[in-house]
PDB file of N, CA, C and O in Angstrom, chain B, residues numbered from 101:
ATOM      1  N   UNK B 101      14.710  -5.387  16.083  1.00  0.00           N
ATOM      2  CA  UNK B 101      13.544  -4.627  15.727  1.00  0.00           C
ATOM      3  C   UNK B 101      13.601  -4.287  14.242  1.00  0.00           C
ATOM      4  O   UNK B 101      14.683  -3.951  13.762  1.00  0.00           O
ATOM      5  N   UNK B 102      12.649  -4.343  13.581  1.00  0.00           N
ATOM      6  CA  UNK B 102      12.296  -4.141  12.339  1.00  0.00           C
ATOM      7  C   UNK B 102      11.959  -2.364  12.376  1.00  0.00           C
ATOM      8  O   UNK B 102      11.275  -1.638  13.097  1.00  0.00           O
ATOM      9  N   UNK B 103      13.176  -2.085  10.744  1.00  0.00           N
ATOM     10  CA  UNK B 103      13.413  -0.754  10.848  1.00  0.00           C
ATOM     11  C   UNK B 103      12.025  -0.530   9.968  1.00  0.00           C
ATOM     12  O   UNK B 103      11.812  -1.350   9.075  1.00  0.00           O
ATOM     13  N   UNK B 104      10.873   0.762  10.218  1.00  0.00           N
ATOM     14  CA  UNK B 104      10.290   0.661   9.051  1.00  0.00           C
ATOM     15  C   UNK B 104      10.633   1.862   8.388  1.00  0.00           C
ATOM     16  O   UNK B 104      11.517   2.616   8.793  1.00  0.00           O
ATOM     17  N   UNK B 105       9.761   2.106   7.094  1.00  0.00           N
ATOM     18  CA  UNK B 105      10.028   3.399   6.162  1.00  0.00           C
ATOM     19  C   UNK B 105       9.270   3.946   5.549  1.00  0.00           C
ATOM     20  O   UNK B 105       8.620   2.996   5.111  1.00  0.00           O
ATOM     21  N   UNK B 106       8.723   5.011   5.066  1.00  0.00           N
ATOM     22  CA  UNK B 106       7.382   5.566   4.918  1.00  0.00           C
ATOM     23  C   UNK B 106       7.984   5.245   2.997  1.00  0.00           C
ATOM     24  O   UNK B 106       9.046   5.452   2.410  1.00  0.00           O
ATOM     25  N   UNK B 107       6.797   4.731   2.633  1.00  0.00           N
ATOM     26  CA  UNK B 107       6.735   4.953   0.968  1.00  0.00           C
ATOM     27  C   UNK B 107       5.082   5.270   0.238  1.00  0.00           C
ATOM     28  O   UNK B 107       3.996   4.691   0.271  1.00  0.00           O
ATOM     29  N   UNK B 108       5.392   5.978  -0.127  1.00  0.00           N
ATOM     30  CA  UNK B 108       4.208   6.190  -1.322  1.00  0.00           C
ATOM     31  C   UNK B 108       4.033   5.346  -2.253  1.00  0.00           C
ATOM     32  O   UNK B 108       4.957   5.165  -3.047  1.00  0.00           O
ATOM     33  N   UNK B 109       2.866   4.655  -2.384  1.00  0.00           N
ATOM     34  CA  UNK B 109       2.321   4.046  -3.567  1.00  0.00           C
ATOM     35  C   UNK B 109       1.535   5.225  -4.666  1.00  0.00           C
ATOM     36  O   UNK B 109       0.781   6.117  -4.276  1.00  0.00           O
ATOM     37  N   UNK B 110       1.766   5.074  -5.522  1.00  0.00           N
ATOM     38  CA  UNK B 110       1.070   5.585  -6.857  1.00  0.00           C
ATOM     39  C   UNK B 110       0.126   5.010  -7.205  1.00  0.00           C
ATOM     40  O   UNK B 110      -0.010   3.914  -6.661  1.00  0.00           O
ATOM     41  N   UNK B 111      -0.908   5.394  -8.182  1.00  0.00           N
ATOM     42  CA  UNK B 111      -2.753   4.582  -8.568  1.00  0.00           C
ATOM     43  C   UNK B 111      -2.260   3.774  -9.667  1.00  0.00           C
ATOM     44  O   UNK B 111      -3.140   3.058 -10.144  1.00  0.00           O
ATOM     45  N   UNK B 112      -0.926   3.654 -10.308  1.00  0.00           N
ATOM     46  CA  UNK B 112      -0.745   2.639 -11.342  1.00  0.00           C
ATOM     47  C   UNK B 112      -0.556   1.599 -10.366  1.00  0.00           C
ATOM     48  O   UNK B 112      -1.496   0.814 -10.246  1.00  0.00           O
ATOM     49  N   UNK B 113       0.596   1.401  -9.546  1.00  0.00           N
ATOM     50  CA  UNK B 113       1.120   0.898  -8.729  1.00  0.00           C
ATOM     51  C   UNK B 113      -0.136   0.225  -7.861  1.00  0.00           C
ATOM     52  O   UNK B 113      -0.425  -0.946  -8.108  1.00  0.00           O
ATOM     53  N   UNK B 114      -0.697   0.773  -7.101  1.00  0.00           N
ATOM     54  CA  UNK B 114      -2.099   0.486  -6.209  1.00  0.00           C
ATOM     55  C   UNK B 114      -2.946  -0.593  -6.889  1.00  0.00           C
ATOM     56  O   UNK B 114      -3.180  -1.690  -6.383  1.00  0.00           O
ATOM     57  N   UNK B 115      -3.433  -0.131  -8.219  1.00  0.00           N
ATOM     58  CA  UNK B 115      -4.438  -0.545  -8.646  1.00  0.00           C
ATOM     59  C   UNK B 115      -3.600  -2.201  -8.982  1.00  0.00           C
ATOM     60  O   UNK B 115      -4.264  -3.197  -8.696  1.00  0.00           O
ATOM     61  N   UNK B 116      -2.278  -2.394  -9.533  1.00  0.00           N
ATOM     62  CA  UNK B 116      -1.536  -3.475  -9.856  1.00  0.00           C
ATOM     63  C   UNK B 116      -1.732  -4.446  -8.400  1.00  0.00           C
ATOM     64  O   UNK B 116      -2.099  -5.621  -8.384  1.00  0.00           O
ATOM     65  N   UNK B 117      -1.429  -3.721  -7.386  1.00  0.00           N
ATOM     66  CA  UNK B 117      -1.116  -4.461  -6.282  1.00  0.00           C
ATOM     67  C   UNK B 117      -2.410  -4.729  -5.120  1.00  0.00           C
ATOM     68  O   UNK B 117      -2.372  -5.325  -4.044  1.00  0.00           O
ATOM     69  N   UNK B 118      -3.901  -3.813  -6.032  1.00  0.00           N
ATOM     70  CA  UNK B 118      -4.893  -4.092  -5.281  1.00  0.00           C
ATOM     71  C   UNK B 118      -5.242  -3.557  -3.793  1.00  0.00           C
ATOM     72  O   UNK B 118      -5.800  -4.082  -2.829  1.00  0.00           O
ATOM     73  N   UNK B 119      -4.642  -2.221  -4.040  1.00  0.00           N
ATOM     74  CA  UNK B 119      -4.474  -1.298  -2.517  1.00  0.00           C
ATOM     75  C   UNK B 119      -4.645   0.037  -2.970  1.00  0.00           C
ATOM     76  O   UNK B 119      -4.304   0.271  -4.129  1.00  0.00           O
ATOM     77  N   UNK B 120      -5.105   0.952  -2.284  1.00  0.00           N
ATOM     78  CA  UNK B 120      -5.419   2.232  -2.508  1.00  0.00           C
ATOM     79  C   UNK B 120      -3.911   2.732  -2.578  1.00  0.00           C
ATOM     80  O   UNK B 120      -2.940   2.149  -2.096  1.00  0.00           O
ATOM     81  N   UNK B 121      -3.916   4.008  -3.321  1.00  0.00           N
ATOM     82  CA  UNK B 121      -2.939   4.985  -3.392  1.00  0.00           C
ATOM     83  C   UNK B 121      -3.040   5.506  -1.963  1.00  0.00           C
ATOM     84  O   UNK B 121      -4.005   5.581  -1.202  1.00  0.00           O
ATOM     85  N   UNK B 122      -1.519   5.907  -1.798  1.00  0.00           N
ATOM     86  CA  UNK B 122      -1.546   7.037  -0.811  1.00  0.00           C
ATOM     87  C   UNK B 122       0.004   6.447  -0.234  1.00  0.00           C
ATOM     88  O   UNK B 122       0.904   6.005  -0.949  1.00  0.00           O
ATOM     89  N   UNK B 123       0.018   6.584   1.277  1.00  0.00           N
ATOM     90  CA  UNK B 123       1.323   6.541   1.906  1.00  0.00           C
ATOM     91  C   UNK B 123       1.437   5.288   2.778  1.00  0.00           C
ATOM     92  O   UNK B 123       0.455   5.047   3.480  1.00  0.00           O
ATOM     93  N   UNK B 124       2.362   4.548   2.837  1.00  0.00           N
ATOM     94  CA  UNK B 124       1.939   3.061   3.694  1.00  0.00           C
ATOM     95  C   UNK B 124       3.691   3.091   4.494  1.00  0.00           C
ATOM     96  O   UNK B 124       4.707   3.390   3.866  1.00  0.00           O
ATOM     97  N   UNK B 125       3.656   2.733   5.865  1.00  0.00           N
ATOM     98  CA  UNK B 125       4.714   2.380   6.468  1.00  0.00           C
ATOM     99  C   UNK B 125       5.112   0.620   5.849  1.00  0.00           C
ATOM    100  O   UNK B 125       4.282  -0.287   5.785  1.00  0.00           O
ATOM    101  N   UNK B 126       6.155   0.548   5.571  1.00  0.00           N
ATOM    102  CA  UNK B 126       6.930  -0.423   5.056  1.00  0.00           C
ATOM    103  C   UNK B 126       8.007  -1.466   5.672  1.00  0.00           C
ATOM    104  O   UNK B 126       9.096  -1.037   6.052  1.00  0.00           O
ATOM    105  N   UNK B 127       7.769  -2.494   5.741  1.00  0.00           N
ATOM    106  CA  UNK B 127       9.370  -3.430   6.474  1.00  0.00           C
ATOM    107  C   UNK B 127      10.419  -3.445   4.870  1.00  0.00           C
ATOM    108  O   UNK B 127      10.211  -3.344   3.661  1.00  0.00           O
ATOM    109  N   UNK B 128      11.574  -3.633   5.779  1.00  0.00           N
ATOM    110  CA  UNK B 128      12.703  -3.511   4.759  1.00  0.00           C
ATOM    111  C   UNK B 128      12.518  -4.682   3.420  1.00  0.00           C
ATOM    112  O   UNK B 128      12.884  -4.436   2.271  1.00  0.00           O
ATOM    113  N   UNK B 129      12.170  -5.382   3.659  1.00  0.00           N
ATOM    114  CA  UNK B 129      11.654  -6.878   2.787  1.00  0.00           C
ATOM    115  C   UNK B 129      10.386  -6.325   1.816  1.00  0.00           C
ATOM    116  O   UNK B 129      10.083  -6.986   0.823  1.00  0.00           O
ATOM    117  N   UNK B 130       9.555  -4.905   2.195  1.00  0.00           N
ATOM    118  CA  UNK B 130       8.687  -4.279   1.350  1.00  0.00           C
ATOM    119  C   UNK B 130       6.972  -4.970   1.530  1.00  0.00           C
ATOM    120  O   UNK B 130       6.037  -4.901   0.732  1.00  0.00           O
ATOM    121  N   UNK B 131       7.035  -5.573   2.789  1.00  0.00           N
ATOM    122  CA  UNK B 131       5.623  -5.427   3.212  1.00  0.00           C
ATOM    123  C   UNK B 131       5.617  -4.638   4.290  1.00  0.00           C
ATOM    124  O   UNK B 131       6.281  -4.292   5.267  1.00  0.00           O
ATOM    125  N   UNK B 132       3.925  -4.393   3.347  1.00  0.00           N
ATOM    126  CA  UNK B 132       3.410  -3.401   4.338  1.00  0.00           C
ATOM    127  C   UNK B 132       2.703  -3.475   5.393  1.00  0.00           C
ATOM    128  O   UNK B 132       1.908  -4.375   5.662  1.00  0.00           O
ATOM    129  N   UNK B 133       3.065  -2.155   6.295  1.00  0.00           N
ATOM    130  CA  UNK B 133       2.504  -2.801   7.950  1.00  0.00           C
ATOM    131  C   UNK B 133       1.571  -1.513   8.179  1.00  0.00           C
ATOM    132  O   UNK B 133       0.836  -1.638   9.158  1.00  0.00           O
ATOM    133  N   UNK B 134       1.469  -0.508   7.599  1.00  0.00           N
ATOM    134  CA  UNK B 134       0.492   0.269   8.226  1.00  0.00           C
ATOM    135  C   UNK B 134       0.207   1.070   6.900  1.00  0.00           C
ATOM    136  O   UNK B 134       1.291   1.269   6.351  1.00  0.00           O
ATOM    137  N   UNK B 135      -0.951   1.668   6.090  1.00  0.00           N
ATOM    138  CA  UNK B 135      -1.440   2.327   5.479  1.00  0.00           C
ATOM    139  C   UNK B 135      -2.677   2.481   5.144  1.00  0.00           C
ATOM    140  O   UNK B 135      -3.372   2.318   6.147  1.00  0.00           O
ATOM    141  N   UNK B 136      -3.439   2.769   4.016  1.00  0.00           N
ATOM    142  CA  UNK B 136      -2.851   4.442   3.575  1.00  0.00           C
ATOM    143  C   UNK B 136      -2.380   5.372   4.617  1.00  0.00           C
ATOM    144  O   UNK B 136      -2.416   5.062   5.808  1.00  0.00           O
ATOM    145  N   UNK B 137      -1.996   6.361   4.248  1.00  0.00           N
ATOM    146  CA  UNK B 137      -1.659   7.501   5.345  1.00  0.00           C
ATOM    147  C   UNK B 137      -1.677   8.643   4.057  1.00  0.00           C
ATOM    148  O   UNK B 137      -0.962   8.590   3.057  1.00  0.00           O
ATOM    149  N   UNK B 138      -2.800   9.785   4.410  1.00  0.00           N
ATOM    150  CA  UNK B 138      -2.735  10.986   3.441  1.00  0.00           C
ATOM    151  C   UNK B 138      -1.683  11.853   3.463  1.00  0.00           C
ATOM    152  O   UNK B 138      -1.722  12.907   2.828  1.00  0.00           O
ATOM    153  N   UNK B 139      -0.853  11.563   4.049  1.00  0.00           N
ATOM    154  CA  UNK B 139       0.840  12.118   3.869  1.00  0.00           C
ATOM    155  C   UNK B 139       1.666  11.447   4.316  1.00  0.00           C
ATOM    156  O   UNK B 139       1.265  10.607   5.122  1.00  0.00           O
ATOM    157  N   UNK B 140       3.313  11.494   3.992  1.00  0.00           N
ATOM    158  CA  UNK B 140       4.083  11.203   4.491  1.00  0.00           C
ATOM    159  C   UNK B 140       4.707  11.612   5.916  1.00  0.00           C
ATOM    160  O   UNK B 140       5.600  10.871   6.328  1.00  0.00           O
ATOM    161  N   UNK B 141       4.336  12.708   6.713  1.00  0.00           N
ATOM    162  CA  UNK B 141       4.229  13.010   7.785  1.00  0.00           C
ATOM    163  C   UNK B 141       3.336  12.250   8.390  1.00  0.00           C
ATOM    164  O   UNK B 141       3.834  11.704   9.374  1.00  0.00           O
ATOM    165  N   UNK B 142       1.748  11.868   8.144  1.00  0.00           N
ATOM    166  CA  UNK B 142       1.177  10.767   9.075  1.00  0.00           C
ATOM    167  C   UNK B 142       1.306  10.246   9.189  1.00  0.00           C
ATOM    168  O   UNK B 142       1.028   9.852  10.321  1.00  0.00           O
ATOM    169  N   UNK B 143       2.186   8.971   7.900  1.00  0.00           N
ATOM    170  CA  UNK B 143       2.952   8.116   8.237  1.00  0.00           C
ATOM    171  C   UNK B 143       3.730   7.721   8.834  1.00  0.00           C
ATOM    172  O   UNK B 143       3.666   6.499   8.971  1.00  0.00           O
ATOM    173  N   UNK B 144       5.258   8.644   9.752  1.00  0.00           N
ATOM    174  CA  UNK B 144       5.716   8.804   9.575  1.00  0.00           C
ATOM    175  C   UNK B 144       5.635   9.036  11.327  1.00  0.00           C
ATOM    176  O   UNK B 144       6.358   8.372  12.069  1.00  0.00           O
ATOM    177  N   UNK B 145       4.571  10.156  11.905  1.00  0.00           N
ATOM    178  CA  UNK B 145       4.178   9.631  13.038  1.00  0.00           C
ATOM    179  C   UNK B 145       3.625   7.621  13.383  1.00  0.00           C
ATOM    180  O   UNK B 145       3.892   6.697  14.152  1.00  0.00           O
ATOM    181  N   UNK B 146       3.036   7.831  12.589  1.00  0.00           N
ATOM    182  CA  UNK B 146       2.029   5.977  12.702  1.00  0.00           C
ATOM    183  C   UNK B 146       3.635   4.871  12.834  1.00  0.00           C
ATOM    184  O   UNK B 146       3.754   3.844  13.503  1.00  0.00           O
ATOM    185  N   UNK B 147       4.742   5.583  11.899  1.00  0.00           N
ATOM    186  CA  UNK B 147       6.060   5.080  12.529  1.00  0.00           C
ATOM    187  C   UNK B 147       6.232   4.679  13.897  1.00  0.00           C
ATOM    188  O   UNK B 147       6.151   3.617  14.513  1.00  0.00           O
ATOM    189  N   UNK B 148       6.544   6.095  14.220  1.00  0.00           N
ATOM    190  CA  UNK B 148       7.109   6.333  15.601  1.00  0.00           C
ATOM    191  C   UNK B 148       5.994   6.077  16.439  1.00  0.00           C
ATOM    192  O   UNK B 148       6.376   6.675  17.445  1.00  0.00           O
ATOM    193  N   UNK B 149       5.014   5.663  16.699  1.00  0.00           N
ATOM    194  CA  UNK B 149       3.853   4.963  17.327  1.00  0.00           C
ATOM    195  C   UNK B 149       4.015   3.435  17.035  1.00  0.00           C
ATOM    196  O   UNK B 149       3.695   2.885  18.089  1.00  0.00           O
ATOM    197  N   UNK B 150       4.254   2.769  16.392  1.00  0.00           N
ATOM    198  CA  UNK B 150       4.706   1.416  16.145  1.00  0.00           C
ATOM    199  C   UNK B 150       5.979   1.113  16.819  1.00  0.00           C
ATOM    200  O   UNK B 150       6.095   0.228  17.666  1.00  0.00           O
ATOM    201  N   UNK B 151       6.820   1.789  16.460  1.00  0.00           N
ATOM    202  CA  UNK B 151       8.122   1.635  16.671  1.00  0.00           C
ATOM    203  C   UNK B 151       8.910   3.222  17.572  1.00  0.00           C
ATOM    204  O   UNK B 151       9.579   4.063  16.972  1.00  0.00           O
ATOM    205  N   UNK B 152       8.653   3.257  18.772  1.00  0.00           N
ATOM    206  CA  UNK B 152       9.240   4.573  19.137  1.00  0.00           C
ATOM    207  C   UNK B 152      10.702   4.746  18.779  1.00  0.00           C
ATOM    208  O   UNK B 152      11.472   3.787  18.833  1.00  0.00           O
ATOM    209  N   UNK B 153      11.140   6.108  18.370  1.00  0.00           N
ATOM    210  CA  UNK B 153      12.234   6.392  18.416  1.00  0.00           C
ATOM    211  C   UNK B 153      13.217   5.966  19.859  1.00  0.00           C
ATOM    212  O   UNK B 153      12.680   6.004  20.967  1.00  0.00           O
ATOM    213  N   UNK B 154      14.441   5.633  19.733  1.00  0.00           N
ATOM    214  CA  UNK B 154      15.250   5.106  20.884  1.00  0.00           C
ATOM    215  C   UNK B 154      16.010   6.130  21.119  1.00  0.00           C
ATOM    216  O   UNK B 154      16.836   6.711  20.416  1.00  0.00           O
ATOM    217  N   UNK B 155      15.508   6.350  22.578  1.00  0.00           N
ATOM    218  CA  UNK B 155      15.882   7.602  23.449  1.00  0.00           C
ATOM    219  C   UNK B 155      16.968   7.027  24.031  1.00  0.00           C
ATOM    220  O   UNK B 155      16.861   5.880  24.465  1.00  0.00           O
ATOM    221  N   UNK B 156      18.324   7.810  24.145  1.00  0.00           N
ATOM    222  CA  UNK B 156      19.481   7.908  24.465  1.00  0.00           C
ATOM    223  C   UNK B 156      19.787   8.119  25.731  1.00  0.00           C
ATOM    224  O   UNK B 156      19.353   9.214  26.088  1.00  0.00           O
ATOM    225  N   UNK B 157      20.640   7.248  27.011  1.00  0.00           N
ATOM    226  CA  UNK B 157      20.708   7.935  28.109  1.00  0.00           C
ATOM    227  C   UNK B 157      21.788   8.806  28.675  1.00  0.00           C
ATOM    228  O   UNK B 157      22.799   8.118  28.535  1.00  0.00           O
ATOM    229  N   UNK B 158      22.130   9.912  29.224  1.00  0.00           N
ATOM    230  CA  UNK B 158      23.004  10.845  29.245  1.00  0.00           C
ATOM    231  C   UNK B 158      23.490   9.961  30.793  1.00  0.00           C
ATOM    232  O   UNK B 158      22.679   9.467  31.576  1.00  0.00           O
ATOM    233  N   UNK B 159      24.755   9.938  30.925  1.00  0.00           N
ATOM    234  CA  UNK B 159      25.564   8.965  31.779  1.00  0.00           C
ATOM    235  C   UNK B 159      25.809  10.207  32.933  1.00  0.00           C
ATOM    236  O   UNK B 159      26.463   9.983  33.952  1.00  0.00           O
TER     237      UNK B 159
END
């Protein structure tokens, strides 16, 4: 499974790469799989909705 990671783009950055500013979930290789997001917390859920956290089982 592909780990992802919440990063912020900046409007220098954006405008270079032809994408709005704001917050985008990321693969480790640095494409992006889910954005904008107006915070890093929405992101961050939109994570853990892509990719759930892995729940542990107590033996």
């Amino acid at each position: 499974m592909q780990t992802l990671s919440p990063r912020h783009v900046k409007t220098e950055e954006a405008l270079r790469l032809g994408v709005e500013s704001g917050w985008y979930a990321i693969k480790v290789s640095g494409t992006f799989v889910s954005g904008p997001h107006g915070s890093e917390g929405d992101c961050r859920r939109k994570i853990d909705e892509i990719h759930p956290p892995v729940v542990k089982k107590k033996y």
